[in-house]
C-alpha positions in Angstrom: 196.2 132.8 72.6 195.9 132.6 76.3 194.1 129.3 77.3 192.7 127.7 80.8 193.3 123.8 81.2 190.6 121.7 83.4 192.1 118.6 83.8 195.8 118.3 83.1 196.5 114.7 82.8 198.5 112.6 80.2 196.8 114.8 77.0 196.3 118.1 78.8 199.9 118.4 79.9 201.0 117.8 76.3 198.8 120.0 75.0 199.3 123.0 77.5 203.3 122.7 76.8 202.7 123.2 73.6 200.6 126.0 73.6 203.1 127.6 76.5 205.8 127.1 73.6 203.5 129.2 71.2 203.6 132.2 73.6 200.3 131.7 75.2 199.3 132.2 78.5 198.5 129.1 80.0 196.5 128.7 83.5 195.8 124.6 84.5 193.4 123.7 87.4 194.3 120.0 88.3 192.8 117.8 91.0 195.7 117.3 93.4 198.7 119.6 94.8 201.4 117.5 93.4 199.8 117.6 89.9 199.9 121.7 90.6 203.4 121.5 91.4 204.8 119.4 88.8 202.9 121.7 86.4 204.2 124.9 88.2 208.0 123.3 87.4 207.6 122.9 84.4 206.5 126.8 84.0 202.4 126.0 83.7 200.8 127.9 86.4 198.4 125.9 88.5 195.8 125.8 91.4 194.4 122.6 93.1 190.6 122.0 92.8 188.0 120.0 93.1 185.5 121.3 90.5 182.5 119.5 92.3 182.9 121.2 94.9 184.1 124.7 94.6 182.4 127.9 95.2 184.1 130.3 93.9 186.1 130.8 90.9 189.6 131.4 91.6 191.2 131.7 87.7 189.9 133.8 85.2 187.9 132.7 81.9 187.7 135.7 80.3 188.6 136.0 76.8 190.4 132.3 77.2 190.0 129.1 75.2 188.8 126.5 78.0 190.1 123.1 77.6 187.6 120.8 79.4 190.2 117.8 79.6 188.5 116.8 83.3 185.9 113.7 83.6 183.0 113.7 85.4 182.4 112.3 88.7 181.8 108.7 88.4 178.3 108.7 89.7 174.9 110.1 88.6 173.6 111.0 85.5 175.0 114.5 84.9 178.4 115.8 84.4 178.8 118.1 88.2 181.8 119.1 87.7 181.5 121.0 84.2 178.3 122.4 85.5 179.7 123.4 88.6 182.2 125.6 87.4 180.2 127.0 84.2 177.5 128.1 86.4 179.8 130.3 89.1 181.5 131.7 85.8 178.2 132.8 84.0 177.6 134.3 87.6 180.5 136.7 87.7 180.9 137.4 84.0 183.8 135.3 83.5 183.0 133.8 79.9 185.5 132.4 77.9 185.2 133.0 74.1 185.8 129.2 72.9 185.3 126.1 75.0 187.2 123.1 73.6 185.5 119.9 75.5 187.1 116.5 74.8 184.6 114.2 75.4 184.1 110.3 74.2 183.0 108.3 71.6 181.0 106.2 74.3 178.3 108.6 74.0 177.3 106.8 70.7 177.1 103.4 72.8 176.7 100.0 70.8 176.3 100.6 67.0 176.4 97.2 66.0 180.1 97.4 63.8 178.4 100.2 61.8 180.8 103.2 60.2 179.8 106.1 62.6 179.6 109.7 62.0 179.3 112.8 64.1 175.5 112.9 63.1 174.7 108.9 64.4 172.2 109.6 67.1 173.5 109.5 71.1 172.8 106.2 72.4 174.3 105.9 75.8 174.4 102.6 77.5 176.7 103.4 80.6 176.7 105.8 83.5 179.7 107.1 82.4 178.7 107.7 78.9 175.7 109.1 80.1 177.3 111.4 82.4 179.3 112.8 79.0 176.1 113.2 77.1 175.2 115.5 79.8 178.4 117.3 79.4 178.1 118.2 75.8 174.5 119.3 76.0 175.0 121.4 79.4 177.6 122.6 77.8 176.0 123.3 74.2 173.0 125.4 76.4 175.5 127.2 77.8 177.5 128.4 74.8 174.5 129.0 73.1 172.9 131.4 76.0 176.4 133.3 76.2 177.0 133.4 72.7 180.5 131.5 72.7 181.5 128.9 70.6 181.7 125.2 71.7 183.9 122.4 70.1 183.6 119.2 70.9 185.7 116.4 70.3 184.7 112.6 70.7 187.6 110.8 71.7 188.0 106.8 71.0 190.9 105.0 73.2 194.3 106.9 73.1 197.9 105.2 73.0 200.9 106.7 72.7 204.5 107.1 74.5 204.1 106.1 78.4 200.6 104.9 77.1 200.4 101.2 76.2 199.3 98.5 78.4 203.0 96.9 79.0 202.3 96.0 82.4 199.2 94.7 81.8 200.9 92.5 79.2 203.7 91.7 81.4 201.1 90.5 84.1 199.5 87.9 81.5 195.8 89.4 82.0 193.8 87.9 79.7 191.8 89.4 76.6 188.8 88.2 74.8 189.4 85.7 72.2 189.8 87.7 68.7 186.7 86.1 67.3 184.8 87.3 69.4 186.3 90.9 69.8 183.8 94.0 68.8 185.7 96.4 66.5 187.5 99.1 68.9 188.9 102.5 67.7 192.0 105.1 68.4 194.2 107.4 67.9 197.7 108.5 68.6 198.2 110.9 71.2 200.4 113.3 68.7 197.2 113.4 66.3 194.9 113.6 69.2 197.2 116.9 70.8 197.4 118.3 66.9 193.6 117.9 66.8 192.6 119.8 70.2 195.0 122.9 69.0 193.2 122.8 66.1 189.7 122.9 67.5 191.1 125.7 69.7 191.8 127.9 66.8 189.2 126.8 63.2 187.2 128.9 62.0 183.4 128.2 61.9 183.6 124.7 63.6 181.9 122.3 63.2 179.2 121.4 66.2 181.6 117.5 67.0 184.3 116.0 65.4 185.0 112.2 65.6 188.7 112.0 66.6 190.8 108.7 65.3 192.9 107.0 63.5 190.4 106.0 60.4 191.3 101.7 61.0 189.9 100.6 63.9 190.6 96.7 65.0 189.8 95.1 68.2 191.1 95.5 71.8 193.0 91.7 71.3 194.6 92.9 68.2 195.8 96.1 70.2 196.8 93.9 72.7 198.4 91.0 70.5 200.2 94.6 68.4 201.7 95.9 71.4 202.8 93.0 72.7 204.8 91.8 69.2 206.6 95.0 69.3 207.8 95.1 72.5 208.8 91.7 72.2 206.9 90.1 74.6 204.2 87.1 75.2 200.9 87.8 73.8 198.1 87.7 76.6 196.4 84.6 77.1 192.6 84.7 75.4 189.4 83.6 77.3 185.8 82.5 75.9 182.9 84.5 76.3 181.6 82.6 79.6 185.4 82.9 81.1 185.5 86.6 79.9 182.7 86.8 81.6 183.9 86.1 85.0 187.2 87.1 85.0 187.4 90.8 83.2 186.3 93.7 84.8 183.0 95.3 84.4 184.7 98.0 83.1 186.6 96.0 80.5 183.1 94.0 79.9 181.2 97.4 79.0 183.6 98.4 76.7 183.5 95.2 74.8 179.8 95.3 74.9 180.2 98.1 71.9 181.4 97.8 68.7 181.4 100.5 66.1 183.9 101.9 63.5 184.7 105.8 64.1 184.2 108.0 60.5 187.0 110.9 60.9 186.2 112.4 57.7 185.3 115.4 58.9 188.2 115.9 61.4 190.2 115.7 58.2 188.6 117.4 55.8 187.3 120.0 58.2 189.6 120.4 61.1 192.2 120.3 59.1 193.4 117.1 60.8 195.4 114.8 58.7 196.6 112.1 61.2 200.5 111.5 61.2 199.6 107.6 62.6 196.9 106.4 60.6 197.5 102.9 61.8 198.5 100.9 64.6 201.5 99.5 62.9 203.0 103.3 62.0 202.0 104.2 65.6 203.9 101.9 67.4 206.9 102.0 65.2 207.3 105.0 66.3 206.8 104.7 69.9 209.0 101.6 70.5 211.4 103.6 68.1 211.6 106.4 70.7 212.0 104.0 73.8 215.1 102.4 71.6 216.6 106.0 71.2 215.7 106.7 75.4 213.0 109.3 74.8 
């Protein structure tokens, strides 16, 4: 199966070596040259764009799974980028015959610390989270008018290997206090790379598949969790009025939502039988590969 990667960042990568080691053909467009290079090293071939702004196409999409790994731009309301480069290859005939977008769980916004599944209603309540609605129903137009198949894959927060907050914890930021902490979800980067190269390749899919873990928690408790395992201080905790002064908008939105993420039918559908169901499996396994030097 030859594949085309936009966006080749901490999952991408993984996820293009390992269909490179299954004999595909593997073509990555990445944002910066030294991104391109490191890829081209490491036997990925790679061009530097910037999607917003390209005009012509300069890989092909034929006959390729597209891996939409690359964010939108952080303004507006619709997802530039994904247009941008669907558009110039409906207008040359370059159509792929499966897009794979990984997109967010944000797009459900706040659900109140209900179970969710893939058929909750889109609620955005960011301009990010907007931006990725737009994504997935540009894209579902699309695939629809040019009759190829879409997956799309709604992504909580990811940890893994060269993925936890260490410096963060090492710097003594500070985290809500757990009491008040809405329930947060994620997943493991291994399930998460099993579960795109699934998506690439099952039959029939389904139109969205919630991707995570099955036990969500709270941000502190990720924090607190990480922070016990690597043997190191837990973050200091602030009250809602400090959190509210000190944290970052960014951090604040995030903790404006609380919902718990259903992955039944990534299971039972995709196929998708998560190797870390938990946190404390997870990051066993992690700190057990930084003991061994991985």
């Amino acid at each position: 199966m030859d594949s085309v990667f936009a966006g080749c960042g901490y999952v991408g990568r993984q996820v293009a070596r390992r269909e490179r080691d299954l004999s595909g053909r593997v073509f990555a467009v990445v944002r910066s040259p030294s991104s391109a290079e490191r890829l081209i090293r490491e036997g990925i071939q790679s061009i530097a764009l910037d999607l917003e702004e390209i005009s012509i196409l300069e890989f092909s999409l034929s006959d390729k799974v597209l891996y939409w790994f690359a964010p939108p731009q952080p303004e507006g309301t619709q997802d530039r980028r994904l247009r941008r480069c669907l558009e110039l290859a409906a207008q040359i005939g370059q159509i792929p015959n499966r897009i794979v977008l990984i997109n967010t769980t944000g797009v459900y916004g706040d659900c109140q610390g209900d179970w969710v599944t893939e058929t909750r209603p889109r609620r955005p309540q960011t301009g990010r989270a907007t931006r990725r609605v737009d994504a997935e129903d540009f894209a579902r137009s699309w695939c629809d008018f040019h009759a190829v198949t879409l997956v799309v894959l709604r992504v909580p927060g990811i940890y893994g290997l060269g993925k936890l907050p260490l410096d963060r914890i090492k710097n003594a930021r500070p985290v809500l206090t757990p009491e008040l902490c809405p329930w947060s979800n994620r997943v493991h980067v291994e399930d998460l790379i099993t579960a795109c190269m699934s998506a690439a390749r099952v039959k029939a899919p389904a139109p969205a598949y919630n991707i995570s873990d099955g036990h969500p928690s709270t941000m502190t408790d990720f924090f607190f969790r990480v922070a016990d395992a690597a043997g190191l201080r837990r973050p200091p905790i602030l009250t809602a009025q400090e959190a509210s002064e000190q944290l970052s908008k960014e951090m604040q939105s995030y903790l404006a939502e609380s919902k718990r993420i259903d992955n039944t039918l990534m299971r039972e559908h995709l196929g998708v039988v998560p190797r870390f169901p938990d946190l404390e499996r997870g990051l066993d396994s992690i700190f057990a590969s930084l003991a061994n030097g991985e």
